[in-house]
C-alpha positions in Angstrom: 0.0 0.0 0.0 2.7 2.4 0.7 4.7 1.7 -2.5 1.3 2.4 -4.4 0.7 5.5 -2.8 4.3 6.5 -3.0 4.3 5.9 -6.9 0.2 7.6 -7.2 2.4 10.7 -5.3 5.5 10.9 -8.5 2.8 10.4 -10.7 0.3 12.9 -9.5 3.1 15.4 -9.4 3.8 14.8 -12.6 0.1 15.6 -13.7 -0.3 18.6 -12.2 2.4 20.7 -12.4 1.2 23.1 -15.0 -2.1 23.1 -12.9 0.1 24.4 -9.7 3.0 25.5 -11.5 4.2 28.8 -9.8 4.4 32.0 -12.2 7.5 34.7 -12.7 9.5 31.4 -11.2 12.6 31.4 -14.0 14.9 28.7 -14.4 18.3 28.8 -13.0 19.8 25.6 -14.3 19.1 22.4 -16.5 21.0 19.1 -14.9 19.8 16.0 -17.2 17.0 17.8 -18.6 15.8 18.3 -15.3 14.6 22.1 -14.3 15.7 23.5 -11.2 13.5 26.8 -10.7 14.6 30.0 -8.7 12.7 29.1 -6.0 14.0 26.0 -5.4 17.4 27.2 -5.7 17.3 30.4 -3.1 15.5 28.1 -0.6 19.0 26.3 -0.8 20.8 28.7 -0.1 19.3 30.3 2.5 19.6 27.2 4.3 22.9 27.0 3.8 24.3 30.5 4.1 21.7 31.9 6.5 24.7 33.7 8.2 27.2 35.0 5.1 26.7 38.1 3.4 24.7 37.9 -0.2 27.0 38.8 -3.0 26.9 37.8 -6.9 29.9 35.9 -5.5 28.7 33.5 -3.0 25.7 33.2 -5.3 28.0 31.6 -7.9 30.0 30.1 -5.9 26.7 28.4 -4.3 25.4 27.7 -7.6 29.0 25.8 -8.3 28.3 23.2 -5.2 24.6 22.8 -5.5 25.3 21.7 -9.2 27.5 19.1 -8.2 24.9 17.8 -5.6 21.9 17.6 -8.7 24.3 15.8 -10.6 24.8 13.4 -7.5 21.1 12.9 -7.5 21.1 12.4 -11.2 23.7 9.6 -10.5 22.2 8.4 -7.9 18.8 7.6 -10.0 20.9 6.2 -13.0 22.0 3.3 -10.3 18.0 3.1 -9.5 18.8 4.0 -5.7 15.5 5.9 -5.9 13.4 2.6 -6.8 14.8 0.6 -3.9 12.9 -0.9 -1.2 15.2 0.4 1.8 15.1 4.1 -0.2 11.2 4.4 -0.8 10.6 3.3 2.8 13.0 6.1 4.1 11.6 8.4 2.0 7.8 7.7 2.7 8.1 7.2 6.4 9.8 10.9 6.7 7.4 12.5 4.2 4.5 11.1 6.3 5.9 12.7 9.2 6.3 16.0 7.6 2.8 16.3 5.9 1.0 16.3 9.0 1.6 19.8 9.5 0.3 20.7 6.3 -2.7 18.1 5.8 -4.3 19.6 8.8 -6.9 22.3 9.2 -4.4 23.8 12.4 -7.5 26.5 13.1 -9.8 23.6 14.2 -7.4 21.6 16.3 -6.4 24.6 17.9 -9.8 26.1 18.7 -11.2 22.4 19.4 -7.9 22.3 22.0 -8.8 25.5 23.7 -12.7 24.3 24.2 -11.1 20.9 25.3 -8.9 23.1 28.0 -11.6 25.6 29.1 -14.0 22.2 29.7 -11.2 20.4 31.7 -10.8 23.7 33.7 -14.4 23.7 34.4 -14.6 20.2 35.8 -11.0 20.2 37.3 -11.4 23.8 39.5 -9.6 25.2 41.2 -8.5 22.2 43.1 -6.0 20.6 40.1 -5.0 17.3 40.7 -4.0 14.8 43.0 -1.6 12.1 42.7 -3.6 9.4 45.3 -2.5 6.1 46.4 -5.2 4.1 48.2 -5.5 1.0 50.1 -9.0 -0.9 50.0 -10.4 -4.0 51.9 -13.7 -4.9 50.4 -15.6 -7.3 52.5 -16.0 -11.0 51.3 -20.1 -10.7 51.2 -22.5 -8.1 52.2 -23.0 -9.5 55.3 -22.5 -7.5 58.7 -19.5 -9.4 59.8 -18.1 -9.5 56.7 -18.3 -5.5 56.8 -16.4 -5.6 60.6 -13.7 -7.5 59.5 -13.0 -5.1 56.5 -12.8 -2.6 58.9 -10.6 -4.1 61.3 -8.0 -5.0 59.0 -7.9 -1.4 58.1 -7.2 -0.2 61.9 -4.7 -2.5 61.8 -3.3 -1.3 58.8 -3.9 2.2 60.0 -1.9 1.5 63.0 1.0 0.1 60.7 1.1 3.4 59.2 1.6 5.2 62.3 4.6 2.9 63.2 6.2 4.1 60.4 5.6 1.5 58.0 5.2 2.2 54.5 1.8 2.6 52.5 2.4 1.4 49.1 4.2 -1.6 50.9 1.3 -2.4 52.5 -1.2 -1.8 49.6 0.8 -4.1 48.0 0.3 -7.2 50.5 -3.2 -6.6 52.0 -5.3 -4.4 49.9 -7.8 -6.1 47.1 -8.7 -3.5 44.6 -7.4 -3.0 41.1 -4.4 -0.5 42.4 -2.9 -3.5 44.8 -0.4 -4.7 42.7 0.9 -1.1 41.8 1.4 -0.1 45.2 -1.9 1.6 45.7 -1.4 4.4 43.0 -4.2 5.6 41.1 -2.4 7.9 39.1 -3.3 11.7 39.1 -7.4 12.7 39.7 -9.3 15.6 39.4 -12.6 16.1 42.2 -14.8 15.5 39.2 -13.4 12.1 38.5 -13.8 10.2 41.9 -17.2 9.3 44.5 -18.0 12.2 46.3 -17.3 10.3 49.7 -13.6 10.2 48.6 -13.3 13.0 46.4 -14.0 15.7 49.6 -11.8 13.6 52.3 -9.2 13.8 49.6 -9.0 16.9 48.2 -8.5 18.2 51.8 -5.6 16.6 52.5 -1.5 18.0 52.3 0.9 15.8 50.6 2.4 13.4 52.2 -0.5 12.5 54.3 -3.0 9.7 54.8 -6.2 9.3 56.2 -7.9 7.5 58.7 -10.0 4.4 57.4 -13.6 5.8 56.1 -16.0 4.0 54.1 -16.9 4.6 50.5 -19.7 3.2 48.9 -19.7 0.6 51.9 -15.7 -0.2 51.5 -13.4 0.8 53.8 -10.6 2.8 52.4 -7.3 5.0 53.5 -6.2 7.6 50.9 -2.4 8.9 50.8 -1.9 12.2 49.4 1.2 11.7 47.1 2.3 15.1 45.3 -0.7 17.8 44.1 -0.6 19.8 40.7 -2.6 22.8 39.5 -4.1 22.6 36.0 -2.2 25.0 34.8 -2.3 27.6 31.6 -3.2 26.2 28.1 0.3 26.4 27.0 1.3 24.2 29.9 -1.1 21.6 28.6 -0.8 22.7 25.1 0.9 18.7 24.2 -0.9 16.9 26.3 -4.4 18.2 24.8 -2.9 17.8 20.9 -2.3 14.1 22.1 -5.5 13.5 23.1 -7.1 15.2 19.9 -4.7 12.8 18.0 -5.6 9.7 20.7 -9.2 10.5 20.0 -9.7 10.9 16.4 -9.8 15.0 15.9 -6.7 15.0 13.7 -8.5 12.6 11.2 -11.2 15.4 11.3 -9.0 18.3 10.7 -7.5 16.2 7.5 -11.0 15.6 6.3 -11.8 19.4 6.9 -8.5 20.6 4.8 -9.2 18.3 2.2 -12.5 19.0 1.6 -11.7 22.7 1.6 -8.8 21.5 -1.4 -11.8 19.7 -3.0 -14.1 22.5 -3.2 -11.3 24.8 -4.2 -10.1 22.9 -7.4 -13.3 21.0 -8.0 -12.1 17.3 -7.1 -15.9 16.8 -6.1 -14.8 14.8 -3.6 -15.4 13.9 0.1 -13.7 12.4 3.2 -10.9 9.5 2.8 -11.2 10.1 -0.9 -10.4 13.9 -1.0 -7.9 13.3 2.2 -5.5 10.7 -0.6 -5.8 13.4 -3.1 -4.8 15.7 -1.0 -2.0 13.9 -0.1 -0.7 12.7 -3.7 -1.0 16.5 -4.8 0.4 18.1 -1.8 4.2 18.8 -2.9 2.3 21.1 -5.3 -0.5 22.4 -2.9 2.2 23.6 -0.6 4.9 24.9 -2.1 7.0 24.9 1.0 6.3 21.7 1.7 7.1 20.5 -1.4 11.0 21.9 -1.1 11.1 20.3 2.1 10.2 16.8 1.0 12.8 17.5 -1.9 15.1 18.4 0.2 15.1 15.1 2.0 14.0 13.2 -1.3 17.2 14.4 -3.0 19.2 14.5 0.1 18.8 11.0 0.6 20.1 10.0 -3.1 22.9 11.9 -2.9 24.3 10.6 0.9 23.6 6.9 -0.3 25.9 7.3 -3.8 28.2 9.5 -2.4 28.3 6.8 0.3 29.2 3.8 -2.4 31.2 5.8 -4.4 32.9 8.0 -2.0 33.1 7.8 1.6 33.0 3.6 2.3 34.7 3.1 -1.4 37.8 5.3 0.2 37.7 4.2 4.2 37.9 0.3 2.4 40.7 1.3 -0.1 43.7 1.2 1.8 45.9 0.2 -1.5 44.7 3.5 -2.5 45.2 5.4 0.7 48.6 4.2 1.3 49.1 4.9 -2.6 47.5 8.8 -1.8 49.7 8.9 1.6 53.0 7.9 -0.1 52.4 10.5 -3.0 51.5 13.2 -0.9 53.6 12.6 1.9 54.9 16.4 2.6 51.6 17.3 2.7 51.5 15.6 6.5 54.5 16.8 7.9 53.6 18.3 11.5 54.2 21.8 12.4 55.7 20.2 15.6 56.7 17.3 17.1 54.4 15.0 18.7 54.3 12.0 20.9 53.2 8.7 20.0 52.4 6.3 22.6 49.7 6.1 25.2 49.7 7.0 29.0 49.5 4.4 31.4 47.9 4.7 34.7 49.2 2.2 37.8 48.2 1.4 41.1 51.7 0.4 41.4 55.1 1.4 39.8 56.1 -2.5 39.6 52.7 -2.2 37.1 54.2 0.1 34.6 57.5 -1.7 34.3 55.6 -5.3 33.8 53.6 -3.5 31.0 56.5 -1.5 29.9 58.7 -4.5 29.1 55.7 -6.8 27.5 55.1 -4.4 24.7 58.5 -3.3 24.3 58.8 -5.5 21.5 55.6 -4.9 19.6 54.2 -2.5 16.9 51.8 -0.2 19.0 48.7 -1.4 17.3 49.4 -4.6 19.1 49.5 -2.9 22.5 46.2 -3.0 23.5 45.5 -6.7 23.0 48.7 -7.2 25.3 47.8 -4.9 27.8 44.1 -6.5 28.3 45.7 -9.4 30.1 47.0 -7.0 32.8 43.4 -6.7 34.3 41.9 -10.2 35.4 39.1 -11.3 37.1 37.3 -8.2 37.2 40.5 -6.2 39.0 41.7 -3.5 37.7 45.8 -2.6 37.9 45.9 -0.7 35.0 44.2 2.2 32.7 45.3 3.4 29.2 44.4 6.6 27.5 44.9 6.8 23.2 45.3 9.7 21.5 42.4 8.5 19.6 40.3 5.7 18.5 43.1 5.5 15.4 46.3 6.5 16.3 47.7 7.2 19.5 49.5 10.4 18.3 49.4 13.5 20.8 50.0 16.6 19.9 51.2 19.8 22.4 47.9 20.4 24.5 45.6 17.6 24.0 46.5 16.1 27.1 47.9 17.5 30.5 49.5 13.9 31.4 51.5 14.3 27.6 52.3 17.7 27.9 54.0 17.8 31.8 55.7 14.0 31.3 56.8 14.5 27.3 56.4 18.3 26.5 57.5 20.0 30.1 54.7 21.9 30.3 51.5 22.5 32.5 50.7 20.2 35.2 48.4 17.4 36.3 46.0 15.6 39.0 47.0 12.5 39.0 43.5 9.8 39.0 42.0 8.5 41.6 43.6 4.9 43.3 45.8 5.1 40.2 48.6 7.2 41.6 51.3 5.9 38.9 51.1 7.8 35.7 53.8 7.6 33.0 53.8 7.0 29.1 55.1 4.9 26.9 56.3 5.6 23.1 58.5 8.3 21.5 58.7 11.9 20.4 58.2 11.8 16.3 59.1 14.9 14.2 56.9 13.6 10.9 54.1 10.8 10.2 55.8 7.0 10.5 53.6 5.5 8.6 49.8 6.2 7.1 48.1 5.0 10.7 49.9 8.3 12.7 47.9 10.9 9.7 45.2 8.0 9.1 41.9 10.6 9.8 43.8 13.0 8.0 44.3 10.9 5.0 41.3 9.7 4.7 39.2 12.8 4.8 41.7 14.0 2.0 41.8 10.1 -0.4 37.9 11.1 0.5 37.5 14.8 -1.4 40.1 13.4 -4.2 37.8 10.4 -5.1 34.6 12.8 -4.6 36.3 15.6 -6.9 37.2 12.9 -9.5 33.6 11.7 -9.8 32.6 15.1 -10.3 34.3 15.6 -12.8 32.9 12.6 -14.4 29.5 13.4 -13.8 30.2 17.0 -15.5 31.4 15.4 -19.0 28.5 12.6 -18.3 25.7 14.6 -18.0 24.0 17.5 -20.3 23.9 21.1 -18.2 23.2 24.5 -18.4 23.3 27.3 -15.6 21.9 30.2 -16.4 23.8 33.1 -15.4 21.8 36.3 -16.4 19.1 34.6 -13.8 21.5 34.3 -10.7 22.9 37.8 -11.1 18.7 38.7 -11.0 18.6 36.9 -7.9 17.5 38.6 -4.9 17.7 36.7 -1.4 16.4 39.6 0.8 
């Protein structure tokens, strides 16, 4: 059902364009024979320059990037990402989300909230609510005896209570209502909402107290007042009321109600369920906003899932290539200054350090940690490590107060608690060893070569055309 009304939605749109077609919207490029109007275009950049200043330069400059990311989508589509199952799930389940706000006649939910809050703050008064634990002994028959022995129990219990014991405790063992097995609690209650008997014992009550046994309805009952809440303002309840509109079927309504008012606007002659899935298969072009917002996350999605496969996990699995990027651009990672590479250890003991000293003296450091594991058995721990990082183990001058008084000289440190011992391990290196001291770093570059390459791929694959004379007309004030 949801790939059918996912494909009635691309369909639909591309029906009624001309019908909802925005005028005096020029084109400001062509990627693949594919438009991309002004509108769609500033959107983008507000979004993503909401805090530079507008020149004709970061226009072009703009126009540069968000040419690259069509022809990502483009790609994308040619390797049918777009008609996959993962993909049109993704897509759907965040639309769905999103229309709400516009498939929904807010003036009714709001004004049917606000007559749902002055009601509640009629029958609540001025007397809020009360979060009430009770404990009940209904008798075993109707008889009189039966009645006495209800009512014994509770002075007993009663007594309890004044001895300090605790009420939800006992709730729990002798009470035989529906609340017994939660302790007692019956959740937060308005007056209007419990027997009068009960409702005027409790609502007189401080928190924190508990009554003496009384009968209600022929049961004897103790109350405990557990914590008390006033109604509060609209806004306070402002969530709580929209969830029970949505709980209790008012948001269907208010879909019917802007649907039908689409229906009688554009002549769809048509009523309830049936005008609320035209609605909804139109709505990109109803709602012009909402419509760059789903293609924001439409396109978006495309272009993270191929830059993924042909970018970012093609170049973190290609460590031929990496290696082959590092060794060719290895001035570029020469460090301004020297850095350490080890780790720091942390002892209880100085006999510690030296044991762990000498059993990875002879090992390559990404071997150290698997050594060092051995040190802490049977749930004792002798011994604490700290990495540069997840990657490398490379510290540079103040990234770490341990590295920079023991190596560096500088600054001081506490040492941690019932690990007095600290001292490091490793060397002072003037340049990169190897790829796995710069590995972040040569990755995020291997990363914007592949991605640049690719580009320029896409630009001799695909037909395009910007059009200048319209984005030095455009006006983002």
């Amino acid at each position: 059902m949801l790939m059918k009304r996912f494909l009635l939605f691309l369909v639909s749109s591309i029906i009624c364009i001309p019908f909802f077609a925005q005028v005096d919207d020029p084109v400001v490029m062509t990627v693949n024979g594919t438009d991309v109007p002004l509108s769609e275009f500033v959107y983008f950049y507000k979004r993503n320059n909401n805090s530079e200043p507008v020149t004709k330069k970061t226009v072009a400059e703009y126009a540069n990037l968000y040419l690259n990311y069509k022809l990502k989508v483009e790609a994308a589509k040619d390797e049918g990402i777009d008609k996959t199952e993962s993909f049109i799930s993704e897509y759907s389940g965040y639309r769905s989300m999103q229309a709400q706000e516009y498939e929904l006649d807010s003036l009714f939910l709001e004004e049917t909230a606000r007559e749902a809050y002055e009601q509640s703050l009629i029958s609540v008064g001025t007397e809020g609510f009360l979060l009430l634990g009770v404990i009940s002994a209904f008798p075993e028959d109707d008889s009189y005896n039966a009645f006495r022995a209800s009512m014994a129990l509770m002075d007993s219990l009663y007594r309890c209570l004044e001895n300090g014991e605790d009420f939800m405790d006992l709730a729990k063992k002798y009470s035989n209502d529906n609340y017994a097995s939660g302790g007692g609690i019956m959740g937060w209650v308005s007056k209007d909402r419990l027997p009068h008997e009960m409702s005027d014992v409790a609502f007189k009550m401080k928190v924190g107290e508990y009554t003496r046994p009384f009968t209600v309805d022929g049961v004897p009952v103790m109350l405990n007042a557990l914590d008390h809440r006033d109604l509060g303002s609209f806004e306070d309840n402002r969530q709580d009321i929209y969830d029970w509109l949505q709980e209790n079927g008012f948001y269907n309504e208010a879909a019917v109600r802007k649907a039908e008012s689409y229906s009688e606007r554009y002549g769809w002659n048509l009523e309830g369920e049936a005008a609320v899935a035209r609605m909804d298969s139109l709505l990109e072009e109803l709602e012009p906003q909402f419509g760059l917002i789903s293609k924001e996350y439409y396109d978006g999605l495309l272009m993270f899932e191929i830059s993924n496969r042909l970018v970012w996990e093609k170049a973190a699995n290609d460590k031929e290539g990496m290696q082959k990027w590092f060794k060719s651009n290895r001035r570029k990672y020469r460090f301004d200054e020297p850095r350490f590479k080890g780790m720091v250890f942390f002892c209880k003991d100085e006999n510690v350090f030296h044991e762990a000293e000498s059993a990875v003296s002879s090992l390559d450091i990404n071997h150290w940690v698997d050594t060092l594991v051995s040190f802490n058995r049977n749930g004792k721990i002798s011994l604490r490590v700290m990495r540069g990082n997840q990657e490398t183990s490379i510290f540079s001058k103040g990234q770490n107060e341990y590295v920079d008084k023991i190596v560096f000289g500088v600054g001081d440190y506490s040492p941690m608690k019932n690990f007095p011992y600290v001292n490091v391990i490793g060397k002072t290196i003037k340049a990169p060893e190897c790829i796995d001291d710069v590995a972040d770093k040569v990755l995020e570059d291997y990363q914007n070569h592949l991605e640049k390459e690719w580009v320029k791929k896409l630009r001799k694959k695909y037909k395009y055309t910007v059009y200048r004379k319209v984005l030095n007309k455009v006006s983002l004030d």
